[in-house]
Backbone bond lengths (Angstrom), bond angles and torsions (degrees), N, CA, C in turn:
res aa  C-N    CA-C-N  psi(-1)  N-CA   C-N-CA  omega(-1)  CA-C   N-CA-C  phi
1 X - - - 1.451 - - 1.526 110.72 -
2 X 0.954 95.71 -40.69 2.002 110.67 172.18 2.095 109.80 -29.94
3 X 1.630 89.25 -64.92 1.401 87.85 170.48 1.162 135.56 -58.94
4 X 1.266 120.36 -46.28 1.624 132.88 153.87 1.325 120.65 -20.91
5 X 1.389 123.41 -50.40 1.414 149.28 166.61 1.393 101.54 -47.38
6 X 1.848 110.48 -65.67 1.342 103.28 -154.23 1.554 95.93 -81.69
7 X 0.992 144.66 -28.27 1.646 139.69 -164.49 1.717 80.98 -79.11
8 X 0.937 138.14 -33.90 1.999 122.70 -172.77 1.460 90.02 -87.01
9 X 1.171 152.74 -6.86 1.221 136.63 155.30 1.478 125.97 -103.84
10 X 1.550 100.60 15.32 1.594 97.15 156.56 1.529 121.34 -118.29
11 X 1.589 93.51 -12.59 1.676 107.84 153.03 1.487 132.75 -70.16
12 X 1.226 71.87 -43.49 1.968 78.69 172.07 1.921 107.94 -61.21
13 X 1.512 113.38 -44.61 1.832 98.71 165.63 1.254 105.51 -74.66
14 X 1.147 167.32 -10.82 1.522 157.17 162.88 1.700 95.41 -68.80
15 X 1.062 131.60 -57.41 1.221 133.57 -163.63 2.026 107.44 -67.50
16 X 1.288 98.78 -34.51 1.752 127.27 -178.65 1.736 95.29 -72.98
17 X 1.039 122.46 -55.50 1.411 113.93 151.83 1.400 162.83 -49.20
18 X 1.484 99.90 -37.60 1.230 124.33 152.67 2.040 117.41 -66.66
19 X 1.400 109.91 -29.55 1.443 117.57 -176.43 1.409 100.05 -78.73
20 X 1.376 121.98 -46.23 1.620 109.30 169.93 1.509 122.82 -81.01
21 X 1.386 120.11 7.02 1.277 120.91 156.97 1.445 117.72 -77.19
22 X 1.428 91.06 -32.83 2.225 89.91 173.50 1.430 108.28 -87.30
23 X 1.148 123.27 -9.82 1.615 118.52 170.33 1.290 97.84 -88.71
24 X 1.235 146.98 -17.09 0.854 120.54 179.12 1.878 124.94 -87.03
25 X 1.492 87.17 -14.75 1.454 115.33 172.65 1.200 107.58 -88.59
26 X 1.037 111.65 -0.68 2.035 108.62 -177.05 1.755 95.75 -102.72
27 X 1.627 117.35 -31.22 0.840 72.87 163.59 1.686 124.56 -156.77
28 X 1.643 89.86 69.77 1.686 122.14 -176.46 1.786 102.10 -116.89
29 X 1.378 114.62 -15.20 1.448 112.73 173.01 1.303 122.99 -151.03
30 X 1.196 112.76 142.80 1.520 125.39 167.91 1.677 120.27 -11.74
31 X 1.232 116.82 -38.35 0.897 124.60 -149.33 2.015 106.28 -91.45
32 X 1.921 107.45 49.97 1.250 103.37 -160.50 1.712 130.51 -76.88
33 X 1.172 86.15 8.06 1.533 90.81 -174.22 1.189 102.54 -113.90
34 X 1.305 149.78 -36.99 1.348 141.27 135.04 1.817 121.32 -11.79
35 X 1.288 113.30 -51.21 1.314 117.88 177.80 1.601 102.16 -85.74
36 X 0.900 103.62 -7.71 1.963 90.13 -173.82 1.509 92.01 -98.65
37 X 1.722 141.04 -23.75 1.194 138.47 173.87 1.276 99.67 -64.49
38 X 1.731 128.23 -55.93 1.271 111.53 -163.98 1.656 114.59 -70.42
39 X 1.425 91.82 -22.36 1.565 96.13 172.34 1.393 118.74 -40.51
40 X 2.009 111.28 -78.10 0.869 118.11 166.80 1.983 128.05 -43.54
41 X 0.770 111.79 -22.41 1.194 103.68 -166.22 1.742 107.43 -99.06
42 X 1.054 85.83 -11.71 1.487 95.89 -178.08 1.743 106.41 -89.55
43 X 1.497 114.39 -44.57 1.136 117.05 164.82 1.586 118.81 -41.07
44 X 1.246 104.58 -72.75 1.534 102.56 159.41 1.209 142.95 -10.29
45 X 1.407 112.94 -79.63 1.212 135.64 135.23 1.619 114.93 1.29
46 X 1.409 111.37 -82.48 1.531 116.04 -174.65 1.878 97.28 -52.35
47 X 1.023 108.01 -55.02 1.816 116.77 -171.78 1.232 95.52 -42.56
48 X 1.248 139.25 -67.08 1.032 163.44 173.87 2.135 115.48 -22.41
49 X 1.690 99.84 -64.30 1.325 118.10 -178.87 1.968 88.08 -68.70
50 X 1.192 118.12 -54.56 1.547 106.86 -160.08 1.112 108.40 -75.53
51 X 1.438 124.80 -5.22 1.929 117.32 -178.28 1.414 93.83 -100.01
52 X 1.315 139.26 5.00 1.149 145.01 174.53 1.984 112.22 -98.36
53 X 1.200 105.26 -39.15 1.577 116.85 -173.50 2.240 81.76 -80.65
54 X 1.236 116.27 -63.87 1.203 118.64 159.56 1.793 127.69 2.22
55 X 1.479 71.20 -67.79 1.814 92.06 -176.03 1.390 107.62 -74.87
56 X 1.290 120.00 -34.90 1.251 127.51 -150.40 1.639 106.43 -81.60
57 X 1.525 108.06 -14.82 1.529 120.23 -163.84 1.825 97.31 -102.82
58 X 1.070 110.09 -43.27 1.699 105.50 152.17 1.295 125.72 -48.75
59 X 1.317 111.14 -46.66 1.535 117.52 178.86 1.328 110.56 -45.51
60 X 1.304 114.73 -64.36 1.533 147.52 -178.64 1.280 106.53 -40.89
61 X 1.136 107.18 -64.12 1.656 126.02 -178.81 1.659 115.19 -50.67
62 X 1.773 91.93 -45.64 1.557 87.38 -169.98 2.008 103.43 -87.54
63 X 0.847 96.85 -4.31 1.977 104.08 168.28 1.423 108.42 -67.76
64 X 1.609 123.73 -57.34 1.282 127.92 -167.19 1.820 102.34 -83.45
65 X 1.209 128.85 -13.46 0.992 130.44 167.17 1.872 121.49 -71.99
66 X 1.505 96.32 -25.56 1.728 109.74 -161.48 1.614 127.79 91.42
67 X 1.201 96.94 -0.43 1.745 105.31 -160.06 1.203 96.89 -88.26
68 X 1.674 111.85 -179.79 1.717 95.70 177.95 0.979 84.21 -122.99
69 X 1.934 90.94 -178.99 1.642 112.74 -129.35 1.443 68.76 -118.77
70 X 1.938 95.23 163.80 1.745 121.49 157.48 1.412 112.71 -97.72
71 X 0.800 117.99 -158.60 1.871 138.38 157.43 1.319 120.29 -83.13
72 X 1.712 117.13 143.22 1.415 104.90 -170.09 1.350 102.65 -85.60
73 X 1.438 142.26 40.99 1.164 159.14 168.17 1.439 116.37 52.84
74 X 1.560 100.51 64.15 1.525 124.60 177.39 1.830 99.48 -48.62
75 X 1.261 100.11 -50.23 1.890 112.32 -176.02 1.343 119.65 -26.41
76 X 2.081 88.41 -60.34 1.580 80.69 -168.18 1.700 118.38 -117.81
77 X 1.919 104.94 28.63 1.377 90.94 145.18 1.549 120.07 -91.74
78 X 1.169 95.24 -1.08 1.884 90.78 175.84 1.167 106.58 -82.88
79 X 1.578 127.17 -26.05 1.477 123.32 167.58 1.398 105.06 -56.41
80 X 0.964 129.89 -47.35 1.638 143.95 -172.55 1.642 88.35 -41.47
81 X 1.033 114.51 -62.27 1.589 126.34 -133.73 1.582 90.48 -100.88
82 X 1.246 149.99 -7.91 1.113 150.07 165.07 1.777 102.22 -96.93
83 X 1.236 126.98 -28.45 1.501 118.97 163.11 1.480 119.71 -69.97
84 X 1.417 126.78 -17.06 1.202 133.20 174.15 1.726 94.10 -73.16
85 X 1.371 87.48 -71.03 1.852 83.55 -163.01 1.495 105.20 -51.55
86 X 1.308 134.13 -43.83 1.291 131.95 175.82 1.841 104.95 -30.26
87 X 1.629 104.26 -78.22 1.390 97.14 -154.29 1.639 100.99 -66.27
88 X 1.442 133.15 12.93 1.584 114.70 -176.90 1.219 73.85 -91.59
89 X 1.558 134.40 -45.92 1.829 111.28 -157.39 1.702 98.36 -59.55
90 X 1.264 121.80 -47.61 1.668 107.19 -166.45 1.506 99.40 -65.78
91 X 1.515 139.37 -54.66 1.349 112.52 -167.54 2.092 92.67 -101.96
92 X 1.165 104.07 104.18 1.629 102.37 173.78 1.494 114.43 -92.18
93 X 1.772 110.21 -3.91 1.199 104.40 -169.80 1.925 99.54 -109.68
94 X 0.932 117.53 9.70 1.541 128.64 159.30 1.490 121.47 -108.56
95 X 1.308 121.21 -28.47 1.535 132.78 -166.65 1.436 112.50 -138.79
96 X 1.356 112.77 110.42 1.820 122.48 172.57 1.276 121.96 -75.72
97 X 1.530 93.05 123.41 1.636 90.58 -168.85 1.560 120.77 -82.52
98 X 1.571 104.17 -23.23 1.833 86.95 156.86 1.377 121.88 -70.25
99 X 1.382 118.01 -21.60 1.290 114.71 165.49 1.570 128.53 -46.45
100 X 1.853 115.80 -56.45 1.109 126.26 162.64 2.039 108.96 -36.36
101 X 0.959 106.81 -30.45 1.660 101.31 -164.50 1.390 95.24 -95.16
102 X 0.956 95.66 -45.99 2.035 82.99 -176.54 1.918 118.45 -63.66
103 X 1.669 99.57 -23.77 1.226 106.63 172.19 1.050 110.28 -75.16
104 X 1.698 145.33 -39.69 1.124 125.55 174.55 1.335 131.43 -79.38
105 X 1.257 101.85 2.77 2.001 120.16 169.04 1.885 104.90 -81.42
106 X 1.069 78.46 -1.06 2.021 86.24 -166.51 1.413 120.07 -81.73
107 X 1.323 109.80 -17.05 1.867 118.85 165.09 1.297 127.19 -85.46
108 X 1.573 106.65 -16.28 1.216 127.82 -173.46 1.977 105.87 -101.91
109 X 1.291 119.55 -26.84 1.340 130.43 172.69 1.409 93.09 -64.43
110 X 1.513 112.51 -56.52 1.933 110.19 -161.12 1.277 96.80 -63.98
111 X 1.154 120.73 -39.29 1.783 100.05 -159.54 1.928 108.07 -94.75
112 X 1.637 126.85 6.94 1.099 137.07 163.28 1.779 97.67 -86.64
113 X 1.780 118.30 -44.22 1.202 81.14 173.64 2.092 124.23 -91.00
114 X 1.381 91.43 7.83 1.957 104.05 176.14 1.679 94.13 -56.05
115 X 1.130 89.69 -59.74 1.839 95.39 -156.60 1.785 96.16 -58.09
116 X 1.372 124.54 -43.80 1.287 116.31 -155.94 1.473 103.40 -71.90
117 X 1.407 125.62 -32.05 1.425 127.88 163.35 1.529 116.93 -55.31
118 X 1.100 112.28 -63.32 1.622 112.00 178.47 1.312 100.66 -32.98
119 X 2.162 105.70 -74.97 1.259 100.77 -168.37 1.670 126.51 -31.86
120 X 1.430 122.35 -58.27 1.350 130.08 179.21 1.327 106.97 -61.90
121 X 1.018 151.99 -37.75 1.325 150.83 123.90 1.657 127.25 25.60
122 X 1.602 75.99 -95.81 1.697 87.42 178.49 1.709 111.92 -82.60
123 X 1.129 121.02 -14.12 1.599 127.59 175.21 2.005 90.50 -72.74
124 X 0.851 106.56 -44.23 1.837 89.22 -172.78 1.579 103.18 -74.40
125 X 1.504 126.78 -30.01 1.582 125.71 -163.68 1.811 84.28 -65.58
126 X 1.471 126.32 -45.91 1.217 139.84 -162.32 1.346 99.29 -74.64
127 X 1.397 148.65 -15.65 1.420 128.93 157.83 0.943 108.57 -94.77
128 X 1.778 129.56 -23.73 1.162 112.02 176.73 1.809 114.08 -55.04
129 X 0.886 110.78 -37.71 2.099 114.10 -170.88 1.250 100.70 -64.47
């Protein structure tokens, strides 16, 4: 579980980076509702990955304990992710709603490309020896 932890806290600064790259685009260009979708959706997103690493440490917990387990609360990141798209439909003229979607695909991009770096990573430290 340890690792779990540490890969959501090196995503969470990749992800912390990427959020002030769209603020900074929200508000260096025209283009403000675009950056306030990826904003939002990206926000999400992170909420989303950590109520999941979250869940996942209960899960864990309640296995090595014997107790029984819940759900890693499929429910309410889809609530998450239906309140994003919700509020771009009410304000559409501040917040892009393909934006909202591509932002919440955006926690899940970092950590497909986290792992693919590591992987190549430690596979080259391992031919190097």
């Amino acid at each position: 579980m340890f690792e779990i932890k540490q890969m959501l806290t090196k995503q969470f600064k990749y992800i912390s980076i990427l959020l002030s790259l769209y603020l900074i685009g929200w508000a260096a260009t025209p283009y403000k509702p675009v950056f306030m979708g990826l904003l939002l959706g990206t926000a999400l997103s992170l909420y989303n990955i950590w109520l999941l690493v979250r869940k996942m440490a209960k899960f864990s917990r309640n296995i090595d304990e014997g107790k029984k387990t819940q759900s890693l609360g499929m429910l309410s990141r889809m609530a998450a992710a239906v309140l994003g798209v919700a509020i771009a439909m009410e304000f559409p003229e501040q917040i892009h709603l393909i934006s909202v979607v591509i932002g919440l695909m955006t926690a899940y991009i970092v950590i497909m490309i986290d792992y693919l770096f590591s992987t190549v990573f430690k596979n080259s430290i391992r031919k190097e020896r």
